[in-house]
N, C-alpha and C positions, 0 to 999 in steps of 0.2 A: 132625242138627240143629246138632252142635255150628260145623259149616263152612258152614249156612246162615246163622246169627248170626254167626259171622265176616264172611264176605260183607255181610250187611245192613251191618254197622257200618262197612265202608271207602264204602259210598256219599255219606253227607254229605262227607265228604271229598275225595271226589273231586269234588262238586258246588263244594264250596267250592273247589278247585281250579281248577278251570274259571273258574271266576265271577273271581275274580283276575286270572287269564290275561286276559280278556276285558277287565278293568281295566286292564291293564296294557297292552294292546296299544291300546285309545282312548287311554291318555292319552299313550302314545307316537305316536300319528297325530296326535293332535293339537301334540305339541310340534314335531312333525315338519311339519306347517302352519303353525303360528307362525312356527316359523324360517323355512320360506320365507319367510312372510310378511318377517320381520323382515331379511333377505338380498333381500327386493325394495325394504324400504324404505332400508335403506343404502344399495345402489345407487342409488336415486332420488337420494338425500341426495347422495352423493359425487357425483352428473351435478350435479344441482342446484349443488353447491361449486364445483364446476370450472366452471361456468357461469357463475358469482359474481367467481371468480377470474381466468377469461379478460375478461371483462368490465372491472373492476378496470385488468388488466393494460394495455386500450388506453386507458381512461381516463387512465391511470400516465404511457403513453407520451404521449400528447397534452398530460397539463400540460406534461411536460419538453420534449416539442417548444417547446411556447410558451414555456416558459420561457428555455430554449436562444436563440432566437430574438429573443427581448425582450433579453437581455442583450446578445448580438451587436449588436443593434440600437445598444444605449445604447452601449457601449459605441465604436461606429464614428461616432458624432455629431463633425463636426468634422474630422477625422483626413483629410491629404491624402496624403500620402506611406507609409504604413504602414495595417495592415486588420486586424482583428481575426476568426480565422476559426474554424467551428467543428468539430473531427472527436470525434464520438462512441466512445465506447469501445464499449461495449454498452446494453443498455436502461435501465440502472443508471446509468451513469455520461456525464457528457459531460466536455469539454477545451474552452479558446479557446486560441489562438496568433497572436501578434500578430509580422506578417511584414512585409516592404516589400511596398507594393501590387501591385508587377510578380508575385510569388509567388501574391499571394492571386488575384489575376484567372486567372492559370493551372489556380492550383487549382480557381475555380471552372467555367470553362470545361468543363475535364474531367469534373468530376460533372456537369455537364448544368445544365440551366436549373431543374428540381423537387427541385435537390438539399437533403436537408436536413442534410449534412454533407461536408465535403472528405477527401480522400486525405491525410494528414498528411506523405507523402513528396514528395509536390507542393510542400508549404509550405519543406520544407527541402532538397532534392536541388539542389546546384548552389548555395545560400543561403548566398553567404560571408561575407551580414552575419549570421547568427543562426547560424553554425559554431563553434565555438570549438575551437580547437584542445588537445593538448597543453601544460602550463607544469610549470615545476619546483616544488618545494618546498624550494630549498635555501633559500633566506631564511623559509621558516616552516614550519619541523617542528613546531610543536604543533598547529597544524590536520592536519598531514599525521596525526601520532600522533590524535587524536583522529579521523580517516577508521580507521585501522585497527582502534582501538578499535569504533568503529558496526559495522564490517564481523565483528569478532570476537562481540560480543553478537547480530547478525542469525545466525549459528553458534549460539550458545546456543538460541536460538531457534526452532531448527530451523527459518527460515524461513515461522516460521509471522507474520510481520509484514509491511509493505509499507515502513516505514521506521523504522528505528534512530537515534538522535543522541546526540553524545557536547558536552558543553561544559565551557570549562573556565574559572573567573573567580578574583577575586584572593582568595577563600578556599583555593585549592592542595586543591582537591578534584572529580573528574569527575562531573561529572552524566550520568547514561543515562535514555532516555526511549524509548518506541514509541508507535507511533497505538492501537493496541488497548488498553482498561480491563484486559483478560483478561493482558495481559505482566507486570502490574504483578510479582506470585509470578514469574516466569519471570527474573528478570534477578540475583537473589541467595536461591538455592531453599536450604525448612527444609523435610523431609520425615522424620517420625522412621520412617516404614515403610521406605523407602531407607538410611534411618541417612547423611543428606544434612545438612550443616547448615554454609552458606558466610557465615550473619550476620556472624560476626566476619571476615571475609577484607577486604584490603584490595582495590583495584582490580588490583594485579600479581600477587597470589594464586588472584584468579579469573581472569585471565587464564592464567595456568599451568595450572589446570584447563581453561578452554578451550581449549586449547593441546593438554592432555592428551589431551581426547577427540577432538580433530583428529587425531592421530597415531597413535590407538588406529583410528579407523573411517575416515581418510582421505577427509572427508565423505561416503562413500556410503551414511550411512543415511540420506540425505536425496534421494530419488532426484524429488523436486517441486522443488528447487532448479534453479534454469534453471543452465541451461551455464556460461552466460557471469558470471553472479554467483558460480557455486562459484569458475570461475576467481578472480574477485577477492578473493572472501574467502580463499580458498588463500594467494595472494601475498599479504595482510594478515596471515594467520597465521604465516607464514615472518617476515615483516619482526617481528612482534612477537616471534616465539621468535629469531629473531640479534639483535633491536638492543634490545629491553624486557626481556627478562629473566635478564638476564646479571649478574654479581655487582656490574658495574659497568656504569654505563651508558657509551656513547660522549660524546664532549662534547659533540656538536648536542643530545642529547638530557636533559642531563643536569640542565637544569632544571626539567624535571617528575620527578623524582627524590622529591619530597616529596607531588604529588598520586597518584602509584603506591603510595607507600609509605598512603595514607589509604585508608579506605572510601569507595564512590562515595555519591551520595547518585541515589538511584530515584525521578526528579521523573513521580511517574505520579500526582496527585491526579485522583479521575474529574472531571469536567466533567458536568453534567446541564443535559439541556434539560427543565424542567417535572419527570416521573414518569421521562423518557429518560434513559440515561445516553448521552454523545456522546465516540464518539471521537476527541480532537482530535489534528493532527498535532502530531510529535516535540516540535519545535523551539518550538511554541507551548506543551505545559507545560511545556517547561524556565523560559520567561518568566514563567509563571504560577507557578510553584513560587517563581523567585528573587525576584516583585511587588518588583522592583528597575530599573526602566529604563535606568538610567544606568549598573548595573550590569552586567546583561545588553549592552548596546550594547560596554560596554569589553571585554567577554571575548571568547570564540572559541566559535563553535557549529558542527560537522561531523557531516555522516552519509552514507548512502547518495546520496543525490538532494541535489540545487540547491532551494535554497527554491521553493514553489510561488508563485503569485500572491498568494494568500491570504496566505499567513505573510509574504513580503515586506513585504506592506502593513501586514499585522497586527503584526508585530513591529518595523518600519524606516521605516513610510509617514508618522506622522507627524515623526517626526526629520528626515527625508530630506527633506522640503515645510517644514522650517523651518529648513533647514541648508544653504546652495547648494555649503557647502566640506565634505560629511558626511562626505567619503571623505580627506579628511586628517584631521580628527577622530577618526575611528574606523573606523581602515584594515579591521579584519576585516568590518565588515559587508557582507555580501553585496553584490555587484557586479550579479549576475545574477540575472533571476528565468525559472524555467521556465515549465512553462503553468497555466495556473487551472483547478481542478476544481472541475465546477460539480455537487457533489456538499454533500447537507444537514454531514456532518462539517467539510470541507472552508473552506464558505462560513458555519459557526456562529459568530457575532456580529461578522460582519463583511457591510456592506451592498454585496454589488459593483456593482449599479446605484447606489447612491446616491452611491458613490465615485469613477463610472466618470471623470470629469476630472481628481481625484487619479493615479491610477492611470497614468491614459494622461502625466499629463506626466513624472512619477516611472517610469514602464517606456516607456522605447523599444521595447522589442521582447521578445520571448520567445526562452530560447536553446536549441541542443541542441550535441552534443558531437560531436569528432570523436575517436577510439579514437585512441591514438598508431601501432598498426599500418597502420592507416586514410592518416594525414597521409605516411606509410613511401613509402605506395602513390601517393598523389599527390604527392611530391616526385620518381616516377622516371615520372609520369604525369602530362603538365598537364591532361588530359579523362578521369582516371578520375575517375568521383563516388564519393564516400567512402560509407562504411554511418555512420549516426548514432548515438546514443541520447540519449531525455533523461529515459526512467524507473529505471532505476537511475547515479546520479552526483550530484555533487555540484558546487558550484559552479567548483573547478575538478578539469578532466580526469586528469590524471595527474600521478604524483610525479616524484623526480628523474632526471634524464637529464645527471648534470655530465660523468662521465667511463665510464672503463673500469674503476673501482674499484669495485665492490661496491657502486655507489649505488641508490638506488629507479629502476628504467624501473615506473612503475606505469602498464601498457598496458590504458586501457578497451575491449578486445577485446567489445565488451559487445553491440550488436545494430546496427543495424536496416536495412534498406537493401527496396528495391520488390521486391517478388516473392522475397523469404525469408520464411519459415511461422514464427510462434514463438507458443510458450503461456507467459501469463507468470503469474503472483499478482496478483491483482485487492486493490485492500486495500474494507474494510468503508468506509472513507467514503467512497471511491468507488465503491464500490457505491451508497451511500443516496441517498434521494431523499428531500424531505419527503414524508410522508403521513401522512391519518388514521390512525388506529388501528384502521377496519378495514378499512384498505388492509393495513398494518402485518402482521395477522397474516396475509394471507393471502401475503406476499411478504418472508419470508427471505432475506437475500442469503447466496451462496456466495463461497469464497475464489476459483476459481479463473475467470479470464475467458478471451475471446477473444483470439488477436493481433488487432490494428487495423492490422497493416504488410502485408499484402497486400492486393490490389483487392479481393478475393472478402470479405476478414473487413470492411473499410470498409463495404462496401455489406449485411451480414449483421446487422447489429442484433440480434447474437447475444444468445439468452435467456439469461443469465446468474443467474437465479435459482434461488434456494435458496443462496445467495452467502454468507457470508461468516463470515468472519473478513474479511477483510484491509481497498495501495496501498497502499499507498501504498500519499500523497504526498505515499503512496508513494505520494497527496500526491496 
């Protein structure tokens, strides 16, 4: 009896057992339902998104088409002798360049008759009016010093910028500036977890740390850095460590003695469009930082790149249209302007259609560079065509070339020439384009883009999205 009562009393339990089980396995089939379910509905979702987004993306392309094209348009009203052309970078980004008309018909020819963008090697190959060559720096070492400065802070930087500028006016203090809101911190870093803290440093204090970590890593931690930019920032960092930081300065240099000895000042105020924040190039918040005109015009502003269209205009356009003698007046202002990006950062609060007669009697033409190895090659070749560049430099090409002493050869060994392959840093305002907000979120720009110097990336309307950071123009 006694192990038949035993027995009896384990059966509820194992009934209840069961019955559990039986719970437990429905409500697992069913979670197990759901989630497909919920795994079909995402997926729907995500086709649907991406449907949304492809969509979006030619709408994107077709404003910029038109828009591209309407400028080009306003832009060439008038104009006999010279043309205003367009070569796209990628989907993001477009460029004008304004050549002698003999270039622009070439250029166009080649693209075809449905072209909606020219070879930019076309515009400049064989172009010895929009070449410029090598020039020295001995008659003005403080732009040359403030090119190496830009070059020394784009190092800090780690290249995560498209353009650096350095200016220096009669307060005897450097101003640094980049296109990105995000460098603001990056240019004089407080980090109490690094146990970092350069506030108090003057400008040739943080250059010795830049310096430092030059000579510590040799720039190869930077292995996004193009070639030809490590090159230059290299020789900038040499030229800073023998002639900037030595217990005495040399005598060319020895009158920025008391802007070395100061702290810089970090003209990075952000710029906002509406709820956006907009990043404007270098050299434009240095203008807006010093809301000084006449002071800014008197000083000296250098960096990586030649003013673009945009900032020419925007910082020089009206002076220059009210001043026919502007260039004895105020010898530093830029001589030259590179090409116009017809990019939302770029072109923010400056109307390029509305200006376009401004513009065209104030710029003759748009320039690009010739490397001093480059000029090397065609002084011992009258039909070699030289390789150019005109995204990374500045207005002018190289430093000094006086003697056989120890002076600056600063050789822009820099790019570009027809049928060479190169990946460069796209900057963030050249990436933008205006759009809604919900164009906006579905199209992040990435930092890095296409070259545009072969036929193959010209005619690629490369997808460049998920973009950015960065340009420059970097401009």
């Amino acid at each position: 009896m006694g192990k038949k009562e035993e027995s009896d009393t384990r059966k509820p339990a194992t009934k209840r057992k069961n019955t559990e089980d039986d719970t437990k396995r429905k409500k697992k089939k069913k979670k197990v339902i759901k989630s497909k379910k919920l795994n079909e509905e995402e997926q729907q979702s995500k086709e649907e998104k991406s449907k949304r987004q492809s969509a979006l993306a030619k709408r994107r392309l077709e404003q910029k088409k038109a828009y591209f094209k309407r400028v080009k348009a306003k832009m060439n009203e008038g104009l006999t002798d010279s043309k205003w052309e367009n070569s796209n970078v990628s989907l993001a980004a477009g460029e004008i360049h304004k050549v002698p008309l003999t270039f622009a018909a070439a250029a166009e020819k080649n693209a075809g008759s449905h072209q909606e963008h020219v070879n930019v090697n076309d515009l400049y190959n064989n172009n010895t009016e929009s070449l410029i060559p090598p020039k020295s720096y001995e008659n003005n070492r403080t732009d040359q010093v403030l090119r190496w400065i830009s070059s020394a802070f784009y190092f800090k930087l780690k290249g995560k910028t498209q353009e650096v500028q350095a200016g220096l006016f009669d307060d005897n203090r450097f101003y640094l500036a980049a296109n990105e809101n995000k460098n603001k911190k990056n240019f004089v870093k407080k980090n109490k977890k690094e146990k970092v803290d350069e506030t108090g440093l003057s400008t040739k204090g943080l250059l010795e740390n830049i310096v430092q970590e030059y000579e510590e890593t040799e720039a190869k931690k930077f292995p996004k850095m193009l070639p030809e930019v490590k090159e230059r920032v290299v020789r900038h960092l040499e030229k800073i460590k023998a002639r900037l930081l030595q217990d005495e300065l040399p005598e060319e240099y020895a009158h920025l003695s008391d802007a070395l000895d100061a702290k810089p000042i970090v003209a990075m105020e952000t710029e906002k469009q509406g709820k956006k924040n907009v990043d404007l190039h270098a050299e434009r918040r240095i203008k807006k930082y010093l809301n000084d005109d006449e002071k800014f015009r008197a000083g000296h502003v250098k960096g990586l790149k030649r003013p673009c269209l945009i900032c020419m205009m925007a910082n020089y356009g009206e002076y220059k249209a009210g001043n026919d003698d502007w260039m004895d007046k105020c010898p530093h202002i830029p001589e030259r302007s590179g090409p116009g990006w017809l990019s939302e950062a770029a072109t923010y609060g400056y109307d390029i259609e509305a200006n376009a007669g401004t513009i065209n009697r104030l710029i003759p033409r748009t320039y690009a560079s010739i490397p001093k190895s480059e000029q090397a090659k065609m002084d011992k070749d009258s039909k070699y065509v030289p390789k150019f560049s005109y995204n990374i430099d500045t207005d002018s090409e190289s430093d000094v070339d006086e003697s056989e002493s120890e002076e600056e050869v600063d050789e822009d060994e820099r790019s570009l020439a027809a049928g060479e392959e190169e990946n460069f840093l796209m900057e963030e305002e050249e990436q933008g384009f205006a759009m809604d907000e919900e164009e906006e979120q579905g199209f992040a720009m990435e930092e890095e883009g296409k070259s545009f110097f072969t036929d193959e990336d010209e005619d690629d309307w490369a997808d460049d999205e998920q973009e950015d950071d960065i340009r420059s123009r970097r401009r």
